[in-house]
Backbone as JSON, one array per atom type, in Angstrom:
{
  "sequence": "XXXXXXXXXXXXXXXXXXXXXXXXXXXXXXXXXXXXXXXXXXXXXXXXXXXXXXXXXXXXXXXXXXXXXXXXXXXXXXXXXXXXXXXXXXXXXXXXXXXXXXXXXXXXXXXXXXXXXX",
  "N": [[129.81, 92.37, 56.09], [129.75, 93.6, 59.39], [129.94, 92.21, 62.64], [129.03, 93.21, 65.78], [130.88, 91.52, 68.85], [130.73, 91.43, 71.9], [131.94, 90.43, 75.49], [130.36, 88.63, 77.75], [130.03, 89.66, 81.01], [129.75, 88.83, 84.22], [126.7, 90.07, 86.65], [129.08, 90.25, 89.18], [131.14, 91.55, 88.38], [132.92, 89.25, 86.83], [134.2, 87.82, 84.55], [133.77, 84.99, 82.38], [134.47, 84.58, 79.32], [137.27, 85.73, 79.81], [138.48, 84.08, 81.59], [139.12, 82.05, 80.81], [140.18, 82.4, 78.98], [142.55, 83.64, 79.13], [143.96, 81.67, 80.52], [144.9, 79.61, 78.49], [147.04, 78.7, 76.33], [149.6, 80.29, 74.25], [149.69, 79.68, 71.81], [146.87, 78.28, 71.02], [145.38, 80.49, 72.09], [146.21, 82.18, 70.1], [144.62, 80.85, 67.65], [142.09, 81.4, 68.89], [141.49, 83.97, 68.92], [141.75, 84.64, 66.34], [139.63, 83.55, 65.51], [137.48, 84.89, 66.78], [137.92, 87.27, 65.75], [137.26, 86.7, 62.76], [134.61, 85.97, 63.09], [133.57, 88.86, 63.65], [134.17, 89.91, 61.58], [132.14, 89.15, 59.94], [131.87, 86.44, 59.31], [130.07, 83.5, 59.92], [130.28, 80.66, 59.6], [131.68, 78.67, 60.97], [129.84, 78.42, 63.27], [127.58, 76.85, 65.03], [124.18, 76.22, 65.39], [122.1, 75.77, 68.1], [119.32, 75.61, 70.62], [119.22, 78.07, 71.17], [121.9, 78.86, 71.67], [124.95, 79.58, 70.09], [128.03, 77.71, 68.89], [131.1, 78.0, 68.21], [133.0, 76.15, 66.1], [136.63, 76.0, 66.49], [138.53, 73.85, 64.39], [141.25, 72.53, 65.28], [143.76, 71.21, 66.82], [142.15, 69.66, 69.42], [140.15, 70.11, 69.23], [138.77, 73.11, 69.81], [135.98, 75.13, 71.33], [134.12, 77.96, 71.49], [131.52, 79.2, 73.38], [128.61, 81.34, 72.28], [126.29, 83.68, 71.85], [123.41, 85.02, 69.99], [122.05, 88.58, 70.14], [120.17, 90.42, 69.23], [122.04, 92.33, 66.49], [124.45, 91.55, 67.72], [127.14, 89.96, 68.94], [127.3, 87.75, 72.04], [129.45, 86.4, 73.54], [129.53, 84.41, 75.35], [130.8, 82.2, 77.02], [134.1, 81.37, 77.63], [134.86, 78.28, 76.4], [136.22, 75.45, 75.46], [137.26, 72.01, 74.75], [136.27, 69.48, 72.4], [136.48, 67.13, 74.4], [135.43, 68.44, 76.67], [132.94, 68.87, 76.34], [130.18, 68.57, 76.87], [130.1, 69.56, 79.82], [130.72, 71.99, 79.1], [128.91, 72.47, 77.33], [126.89, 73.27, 79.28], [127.42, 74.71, 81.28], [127.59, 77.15, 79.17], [124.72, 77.56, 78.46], [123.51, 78.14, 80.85], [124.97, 80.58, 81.6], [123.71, 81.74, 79.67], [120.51, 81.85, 80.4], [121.01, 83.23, 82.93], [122.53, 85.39, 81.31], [119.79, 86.56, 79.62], [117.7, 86.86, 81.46], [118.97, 88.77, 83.49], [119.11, 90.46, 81.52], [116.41, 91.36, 80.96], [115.38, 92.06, 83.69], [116.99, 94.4, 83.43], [115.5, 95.92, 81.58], [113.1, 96.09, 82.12], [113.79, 97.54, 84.46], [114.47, 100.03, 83.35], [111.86, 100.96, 81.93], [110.19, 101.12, 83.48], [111.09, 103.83, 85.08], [110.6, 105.18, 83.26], [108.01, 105.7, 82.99], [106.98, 106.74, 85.8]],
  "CA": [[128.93, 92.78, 57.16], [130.56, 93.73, 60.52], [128.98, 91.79, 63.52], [129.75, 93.55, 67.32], [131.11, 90.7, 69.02], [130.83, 91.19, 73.1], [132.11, 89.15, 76.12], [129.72, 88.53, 78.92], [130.09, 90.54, 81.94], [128.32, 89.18, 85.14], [126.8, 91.12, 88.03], [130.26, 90.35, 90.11], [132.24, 91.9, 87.24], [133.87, 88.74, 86.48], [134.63, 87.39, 82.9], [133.74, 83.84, 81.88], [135.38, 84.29, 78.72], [138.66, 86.39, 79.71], [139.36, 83.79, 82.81], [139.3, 80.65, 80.0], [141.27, 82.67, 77.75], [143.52, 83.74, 79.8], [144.35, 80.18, 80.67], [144.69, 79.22, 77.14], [148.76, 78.37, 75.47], [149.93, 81.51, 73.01], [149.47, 78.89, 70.23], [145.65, 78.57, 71.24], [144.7, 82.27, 71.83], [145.59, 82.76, 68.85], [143.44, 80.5, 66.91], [140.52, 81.7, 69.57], [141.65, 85.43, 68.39], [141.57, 85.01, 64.71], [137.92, 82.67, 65.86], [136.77, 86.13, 67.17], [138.17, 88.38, 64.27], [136.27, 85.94, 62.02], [133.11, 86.71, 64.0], [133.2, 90.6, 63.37], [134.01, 90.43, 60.22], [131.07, 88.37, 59.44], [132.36, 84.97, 58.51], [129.76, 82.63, 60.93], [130.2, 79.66, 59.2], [131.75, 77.74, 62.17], [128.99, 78.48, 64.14], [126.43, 75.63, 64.88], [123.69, 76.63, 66.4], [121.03, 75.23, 68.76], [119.29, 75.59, 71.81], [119.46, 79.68, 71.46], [123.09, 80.01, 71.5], [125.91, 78.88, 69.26], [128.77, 76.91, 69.47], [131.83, 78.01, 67.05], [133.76, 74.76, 66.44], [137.94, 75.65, 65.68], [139.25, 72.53, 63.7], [142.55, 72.48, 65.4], [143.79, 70.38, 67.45], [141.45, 68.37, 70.2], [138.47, 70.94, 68.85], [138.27, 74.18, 70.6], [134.95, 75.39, 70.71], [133.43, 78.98, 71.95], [130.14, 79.68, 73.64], [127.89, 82.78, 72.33], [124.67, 84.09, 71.76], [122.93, 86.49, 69.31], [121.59, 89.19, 70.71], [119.9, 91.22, 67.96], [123.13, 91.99, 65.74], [125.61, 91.88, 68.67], [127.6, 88.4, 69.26], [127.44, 87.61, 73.1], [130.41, 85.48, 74.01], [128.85, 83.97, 76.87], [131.64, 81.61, 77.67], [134.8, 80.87, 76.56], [134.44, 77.01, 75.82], [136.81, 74.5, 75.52], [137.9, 71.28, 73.83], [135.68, 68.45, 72.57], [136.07, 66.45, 75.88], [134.34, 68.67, 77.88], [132.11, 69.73, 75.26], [128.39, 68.65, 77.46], [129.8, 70.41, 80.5], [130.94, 73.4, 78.97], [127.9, 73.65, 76.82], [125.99, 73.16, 80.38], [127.75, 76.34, 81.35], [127.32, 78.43, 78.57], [123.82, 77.6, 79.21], [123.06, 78.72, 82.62], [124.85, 81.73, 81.58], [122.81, 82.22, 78.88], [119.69, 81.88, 81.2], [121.85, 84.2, 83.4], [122.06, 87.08, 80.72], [118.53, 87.11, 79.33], [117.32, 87.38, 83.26], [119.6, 90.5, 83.71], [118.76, 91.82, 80.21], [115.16, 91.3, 81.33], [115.08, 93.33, 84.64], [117.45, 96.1, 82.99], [114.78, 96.04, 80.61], [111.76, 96.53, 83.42], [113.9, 99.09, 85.19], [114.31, 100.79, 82.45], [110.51, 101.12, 81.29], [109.41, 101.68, 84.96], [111.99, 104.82, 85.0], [109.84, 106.13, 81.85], [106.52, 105.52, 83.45], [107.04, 107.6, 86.56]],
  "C": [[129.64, 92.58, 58.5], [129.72, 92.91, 61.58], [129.73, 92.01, 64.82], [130.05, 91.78, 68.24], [131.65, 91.14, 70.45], [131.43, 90.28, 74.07], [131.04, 88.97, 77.33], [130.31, 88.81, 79.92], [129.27, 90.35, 82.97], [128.46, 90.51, 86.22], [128.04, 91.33, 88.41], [130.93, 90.87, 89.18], [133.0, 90.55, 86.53], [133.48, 88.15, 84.83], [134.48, 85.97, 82.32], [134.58, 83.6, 81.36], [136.88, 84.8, 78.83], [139.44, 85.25, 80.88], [139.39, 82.29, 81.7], [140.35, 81.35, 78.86], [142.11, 82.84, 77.95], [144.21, 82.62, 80.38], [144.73, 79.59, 79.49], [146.54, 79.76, 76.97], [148.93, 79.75, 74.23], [149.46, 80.81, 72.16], [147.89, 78.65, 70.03], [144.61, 79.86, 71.08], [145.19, 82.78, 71.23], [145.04, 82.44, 67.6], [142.04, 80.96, 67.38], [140.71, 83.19, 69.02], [141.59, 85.45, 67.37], [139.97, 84.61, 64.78], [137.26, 84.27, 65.53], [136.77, 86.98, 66.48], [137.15, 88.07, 63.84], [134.91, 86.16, 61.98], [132.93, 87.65, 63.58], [133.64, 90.79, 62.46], [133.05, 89.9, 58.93], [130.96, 86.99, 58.94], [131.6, 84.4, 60.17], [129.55, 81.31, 60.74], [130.54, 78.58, 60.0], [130.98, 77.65, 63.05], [127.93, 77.57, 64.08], [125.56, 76.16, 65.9], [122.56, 76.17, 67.16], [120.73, 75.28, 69.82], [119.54, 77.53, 72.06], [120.85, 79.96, 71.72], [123.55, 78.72, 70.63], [126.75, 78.41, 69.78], [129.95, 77.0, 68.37], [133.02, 76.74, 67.18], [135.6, 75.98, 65.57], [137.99, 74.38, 65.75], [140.34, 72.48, 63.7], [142.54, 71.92, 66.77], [142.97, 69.33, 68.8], [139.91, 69.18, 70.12], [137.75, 71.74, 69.64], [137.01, 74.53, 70.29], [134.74, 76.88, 71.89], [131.74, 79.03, 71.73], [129.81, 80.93, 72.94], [126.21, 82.57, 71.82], [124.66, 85.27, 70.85], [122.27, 87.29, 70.57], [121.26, 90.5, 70.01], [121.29, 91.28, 66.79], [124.14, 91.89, 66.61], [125.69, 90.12, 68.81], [127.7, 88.48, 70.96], [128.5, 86.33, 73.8], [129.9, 85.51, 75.25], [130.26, 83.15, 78.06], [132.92, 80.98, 76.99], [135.06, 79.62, 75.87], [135.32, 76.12, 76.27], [136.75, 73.51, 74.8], [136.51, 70.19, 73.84], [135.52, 66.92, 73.23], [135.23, 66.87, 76.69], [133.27, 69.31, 77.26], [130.5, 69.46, 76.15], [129.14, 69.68, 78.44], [130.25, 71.92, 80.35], [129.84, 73.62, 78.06], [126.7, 73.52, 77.94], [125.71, 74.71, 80.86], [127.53, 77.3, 81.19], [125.74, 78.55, 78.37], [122.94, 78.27, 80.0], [123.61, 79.99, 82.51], [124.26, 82.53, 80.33], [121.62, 82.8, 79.71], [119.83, 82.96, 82.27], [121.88, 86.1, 82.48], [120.63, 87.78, 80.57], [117.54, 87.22, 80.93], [117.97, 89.01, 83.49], [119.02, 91.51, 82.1], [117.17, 92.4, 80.24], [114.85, 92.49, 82.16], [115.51, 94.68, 84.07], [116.21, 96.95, 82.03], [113.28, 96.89, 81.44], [112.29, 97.75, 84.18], [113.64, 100.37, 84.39], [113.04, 101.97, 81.81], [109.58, 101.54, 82.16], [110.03, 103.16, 85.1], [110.69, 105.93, 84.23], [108.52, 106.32, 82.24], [106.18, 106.31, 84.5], [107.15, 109.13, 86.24]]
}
């Protein structure tokens, strides 16, 4: 089972997860790149989930972890994460931009339906 696997995109255009990944050692992004394969090809077994989004743990070295969210069948990489040191304030983060999407998915949602009503 295939599962779309998104990155979050705010208003300002900018990238949560492309400006943490992009920071990230060759030897890293590409355990976070096979992570993400993994994802869309349906394997969510690293995924722990609570609090409305997940939290995919890699089991390599100081315990990378990635933010996301369902979002019907679509994966919402909310944020790209980080290591189990900063594991409260990066799942603070992915969080607030959780709270952050479903607000925008909300209004798009109201514009949308107001559009149809006129």
């Amino acid at each position: 089972m295939a599962i779309k696997v998104e990155e979050y995109i705010r208003e300002d255009a900018s990238n949560p997860y492309k400006e943490w990944f992009d920071g990230l050692s060759s030897q890293v992004a590409a355990k976070v790149t096979v992570a993400k394969l993994r994802m869309e090809l349906g394997n969510t077994s690293s995924i722990k989930w609570f609090d409305g989004m997940g939290e995919y743990v890699i089991d390599w070295g100081p315990g990378y972890r990635i933010y996301l969210a369902k979002d019907g069948d679509t994966f919402i990489v909310l944020f790209g994460g980080g290591t189990k040191r900063g594991q409260q304030r990066d799942i603070d983060k992915a969080k607030a931009l959780l709270v952050e999407y479903k607000a925008r998915k909300k209004a798009m949602t109201t514009k949308s339906s107001n559009k149809h009503k006129g």
